[in-house]
C-alpha positions as a Markdown table, in Angstrom:
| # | Residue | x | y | z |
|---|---|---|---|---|
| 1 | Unk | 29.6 | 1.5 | -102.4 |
| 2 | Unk | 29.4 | 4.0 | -104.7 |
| 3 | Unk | 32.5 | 6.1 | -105.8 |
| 4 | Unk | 33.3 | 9.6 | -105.1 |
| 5 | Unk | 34.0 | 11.7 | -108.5 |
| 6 | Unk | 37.0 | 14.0 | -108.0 |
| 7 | Unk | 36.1 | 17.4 | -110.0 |
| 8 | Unk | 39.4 | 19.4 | -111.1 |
| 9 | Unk | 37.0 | 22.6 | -110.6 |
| 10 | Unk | 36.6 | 23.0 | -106.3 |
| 11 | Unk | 34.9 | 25.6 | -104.2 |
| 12 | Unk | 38.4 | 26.7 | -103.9 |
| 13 | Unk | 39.2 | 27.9 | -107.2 |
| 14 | Unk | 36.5 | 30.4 | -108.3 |
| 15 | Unk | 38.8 | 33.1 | -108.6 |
| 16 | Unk | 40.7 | 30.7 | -111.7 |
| 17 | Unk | 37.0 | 30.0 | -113.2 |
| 18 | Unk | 35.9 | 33.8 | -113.2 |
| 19 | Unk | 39.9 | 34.6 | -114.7 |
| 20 | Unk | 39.4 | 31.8 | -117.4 |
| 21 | Unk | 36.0 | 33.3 | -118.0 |
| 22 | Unk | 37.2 | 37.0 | -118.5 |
| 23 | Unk | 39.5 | 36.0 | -120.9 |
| 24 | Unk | 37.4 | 34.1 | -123.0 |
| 25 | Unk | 35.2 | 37.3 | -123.3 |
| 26 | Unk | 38.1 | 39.1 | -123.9 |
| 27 | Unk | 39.0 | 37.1 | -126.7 |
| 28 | Unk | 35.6 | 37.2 | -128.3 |
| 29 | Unk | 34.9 | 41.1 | -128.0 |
| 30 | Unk | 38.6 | 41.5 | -129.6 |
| 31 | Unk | 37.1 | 39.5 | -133.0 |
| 32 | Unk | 33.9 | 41.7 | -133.3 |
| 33 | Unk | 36.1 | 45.2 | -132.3 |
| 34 | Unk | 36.9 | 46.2 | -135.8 |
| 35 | Unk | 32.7 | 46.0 | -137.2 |
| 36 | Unk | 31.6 | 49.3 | -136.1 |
| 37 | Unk | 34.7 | 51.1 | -137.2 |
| 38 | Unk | 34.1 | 50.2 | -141.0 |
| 39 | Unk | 32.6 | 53.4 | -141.8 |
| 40 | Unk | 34.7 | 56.0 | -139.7 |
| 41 | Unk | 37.7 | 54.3 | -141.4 |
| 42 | Unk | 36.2 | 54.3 | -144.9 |
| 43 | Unk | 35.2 | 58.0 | -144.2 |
| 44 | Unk | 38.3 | 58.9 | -143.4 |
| 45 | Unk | 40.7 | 57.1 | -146.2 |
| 46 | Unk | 37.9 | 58.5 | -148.3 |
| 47 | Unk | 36.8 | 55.1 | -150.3 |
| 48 | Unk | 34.1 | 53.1 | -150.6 |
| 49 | Unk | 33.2 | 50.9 | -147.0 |
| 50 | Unk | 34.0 | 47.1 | -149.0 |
| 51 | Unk | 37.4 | 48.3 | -149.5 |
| 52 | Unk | 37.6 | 49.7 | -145.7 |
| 53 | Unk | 36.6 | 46.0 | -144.5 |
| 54 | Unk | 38.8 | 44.9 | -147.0 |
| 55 | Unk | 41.6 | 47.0 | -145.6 |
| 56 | Unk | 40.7 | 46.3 | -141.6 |
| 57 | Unk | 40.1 | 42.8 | -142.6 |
| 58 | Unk | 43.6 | 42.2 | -143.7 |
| 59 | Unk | 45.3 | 44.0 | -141.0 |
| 60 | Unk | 43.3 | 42.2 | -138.7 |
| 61 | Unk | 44.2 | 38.9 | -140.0 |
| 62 | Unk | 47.9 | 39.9 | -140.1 |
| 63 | Unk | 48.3 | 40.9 | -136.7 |
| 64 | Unk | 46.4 | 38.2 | -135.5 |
| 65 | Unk | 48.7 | 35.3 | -137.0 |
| 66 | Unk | 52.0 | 37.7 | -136.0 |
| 67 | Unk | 50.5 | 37.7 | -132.4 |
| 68 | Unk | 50.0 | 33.7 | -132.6 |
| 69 | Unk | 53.7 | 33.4 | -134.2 |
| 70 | Unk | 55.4 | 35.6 | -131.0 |
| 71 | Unk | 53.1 | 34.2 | -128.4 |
| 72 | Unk | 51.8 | 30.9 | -129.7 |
């Protein structure tokens, strides 16, 4: 007789799946946030749009390990 495979993801936990599945959207749109505001911020610190990725690149990065430090 054949065995019955227990899945940890029931019919009763959808709401869990569609939560865990929000947040890893979340997390991906949060990485690709900063492209299209390159040249507003390079237009407005009046400099070239290398040294504007430069700068959001950096202060991305930063905040993003601080974040992991606090909440990691």
């Amino acid at each position: 007789m054949p065995q019955k495979t227990q899945f940890p993801a029931t019919p009763a936990t959808p709401g869990i799946i569609a939560l865990l599945v929000a947040t890893g959207l979340c997390v991906l749109m949060q990485l690709y946030a900063a492209i299209p505001l390159v040249d507003p911020v390079a237009a407005d610190l009046e400099t070239s749009s290398g040294t504007a990725t430069l700068a959001l690149s950096t202060c991305f990065s930063l905040s993003y390990a601080a974040a992991f430090l606090v909440w990691g």
